[in-house]
C-alpha positions, 0 to 999 in steps of 0.5 A, a space after each residue: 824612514 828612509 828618503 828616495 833619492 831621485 833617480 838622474 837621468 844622464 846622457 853623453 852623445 857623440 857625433 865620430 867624423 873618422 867613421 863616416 859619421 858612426 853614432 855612439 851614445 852612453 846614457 842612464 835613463 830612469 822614467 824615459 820611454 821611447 815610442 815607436 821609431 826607426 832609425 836608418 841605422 843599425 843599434 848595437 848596445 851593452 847593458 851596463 845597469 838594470 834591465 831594458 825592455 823593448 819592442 822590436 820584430 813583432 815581440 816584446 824582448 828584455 835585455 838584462 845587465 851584460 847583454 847586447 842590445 840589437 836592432 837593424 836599420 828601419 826595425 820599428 822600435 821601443 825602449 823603457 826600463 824593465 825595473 823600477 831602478 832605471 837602466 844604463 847602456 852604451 851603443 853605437 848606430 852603425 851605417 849599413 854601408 859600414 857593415 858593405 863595407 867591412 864585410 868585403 872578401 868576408 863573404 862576397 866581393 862586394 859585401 854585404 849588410 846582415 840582418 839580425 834575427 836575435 834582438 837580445 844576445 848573451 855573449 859575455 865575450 862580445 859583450 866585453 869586447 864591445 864595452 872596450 871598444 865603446 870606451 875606446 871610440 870616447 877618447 881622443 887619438 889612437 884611431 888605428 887601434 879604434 879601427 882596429 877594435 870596431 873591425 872585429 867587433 862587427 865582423 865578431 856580431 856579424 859572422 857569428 849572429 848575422 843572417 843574410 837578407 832574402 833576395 827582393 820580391 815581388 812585392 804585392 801591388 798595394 805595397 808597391 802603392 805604400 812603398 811609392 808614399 812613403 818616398 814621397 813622405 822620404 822626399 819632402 817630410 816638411 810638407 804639411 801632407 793630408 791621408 787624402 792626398 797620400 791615399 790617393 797617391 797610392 791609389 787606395 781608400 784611405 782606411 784601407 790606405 791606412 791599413 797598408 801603411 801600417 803593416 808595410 812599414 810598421 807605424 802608421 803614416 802620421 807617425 812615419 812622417 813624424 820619422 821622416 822629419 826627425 831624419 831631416 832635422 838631424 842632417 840640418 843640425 850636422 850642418 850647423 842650422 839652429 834648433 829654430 831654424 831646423 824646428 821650421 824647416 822641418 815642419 815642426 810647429 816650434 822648438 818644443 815640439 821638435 824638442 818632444 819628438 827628438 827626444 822621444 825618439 832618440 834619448 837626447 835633445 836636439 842641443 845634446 846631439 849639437 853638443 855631441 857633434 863639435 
């Protein structure tokens, strides 16, 4: 009878000072699942190994080995495996002001950040490309030929694949109201804020309060703050803070608490993402 090996979960962070502080993370996971989050960046990946299954934009999307992951800033999101193997990918979490700020002259003066309608995209020359650049940013050295390699390749993503945004509009007054808690959730994520208080603030009932928060911004507010929080404890741990002391900060109850969300959220502990930013 032959044994299962044990699938072992592998991951490698890194934290590029040179790109204004770009995000690149190459990762195996087998039993991983990610809940549902935001980050205020985009997500740009390449499936290496099995198969990725996520939600994003509404629906459900599997992204099958060769194929480019993407997500775009604030997009509520998922992550698991689609096969019982497991799956490898590598990705970059670009800043919105690095698309502003490659895409000047492209087509307005003053750039511009895209939106990506498309959550999976089978573009074996991007793809490739991608992967190159990936293993590129890795390595130590050679930073004109790195710039190089991300310039096309975002300009490649966002020429071919990027939409521009629709101007602002009017926004309805009880998603005003929401919008208005979710910068004070932004504002002070530590505190301990009650559904009674944020209703309030947003001048609803707090079912009905709960129900706009919900639709507006994509996960509900406990969930949000939850967020709010994680974002915190990131920028503290780039400052050289402790996970203790962050986990405190941040308003966390301790260290394993802090440890559960980061990595439900990001794929990584709170000591990997330090590790990753020496």
């Amino acid at each position: 009878m032959t044994e299962k090996r044990a699938v072992k979960e592998q991951t490698h962070f890194l934290h590029l000072n040179e790109f204004g502080g770009l995000e690149m993370l190459q990762a195996r996971y087998h039993r991983q699942r990610f809940s549902r989050h935001v980050h205020e960046t985009f997500c740009i990946g390449v499936i290496e190994e099995g198969a990725q299954r996520f939600y994003r934009s509404g629906g459900e999307h599997v992204a099958p080995t060769g194929d480019i992951i993407l997500v775009n800033a604030d997009d509520v999101h998922t992550g698991s495996s689609e096969l019982e193997g497991g799956w490898a990918y590598r990705a970059i979490y670009p800043h919105p002001d690095l698309f502003r700020l490659i895409s000047r002259d492209i087509r307005r003066s003053e750039g511009n950040i895209p939106w990506f309608p498309d959550a999976v995209l089978h573009d074996p020359g991007l793809s490739e490309q991608l992967l190159i650049t990936f293993n590129l940013l890795s390595r130590q050295g050679n930073t004109l030929l790195k710039e190089t390699l991300l310039l096309s390749s975002l300009t490649w993503l966002m020429m071919r694949y990027g939409k521009a945004r629709l101007p602002p509009r009017k926004l309805p007054s009880a998603e005003q109201r929401v919008r208005i808690t979710k910068e004070l959730i932004d504002s002070c994520p530590e505190q301990d804020m009650s559904l009674m208080e944020l209703a309030e603030t947003a001048g609803l009932s707090p079912w009905h309060f709960l129900r706009q928060f919900k639709s507006v911004v994509g996960i509900p507010p406990h969930a949000y703050l939850v967020q709010a929080r994680l974002r915190k404890a990131k920028a503290l741990l780039l400052k050289g803070q402790s996970v203790i002391t962050v986990s405190a900060l941040c308003g966390f109850t301790d260290q394993s608490h802090l440890h559960r969300h980061f990595k439900s959220s990001f794929g990584i502990t709170p000591g990997e993402f330090i590790r990753g930013t020496s």
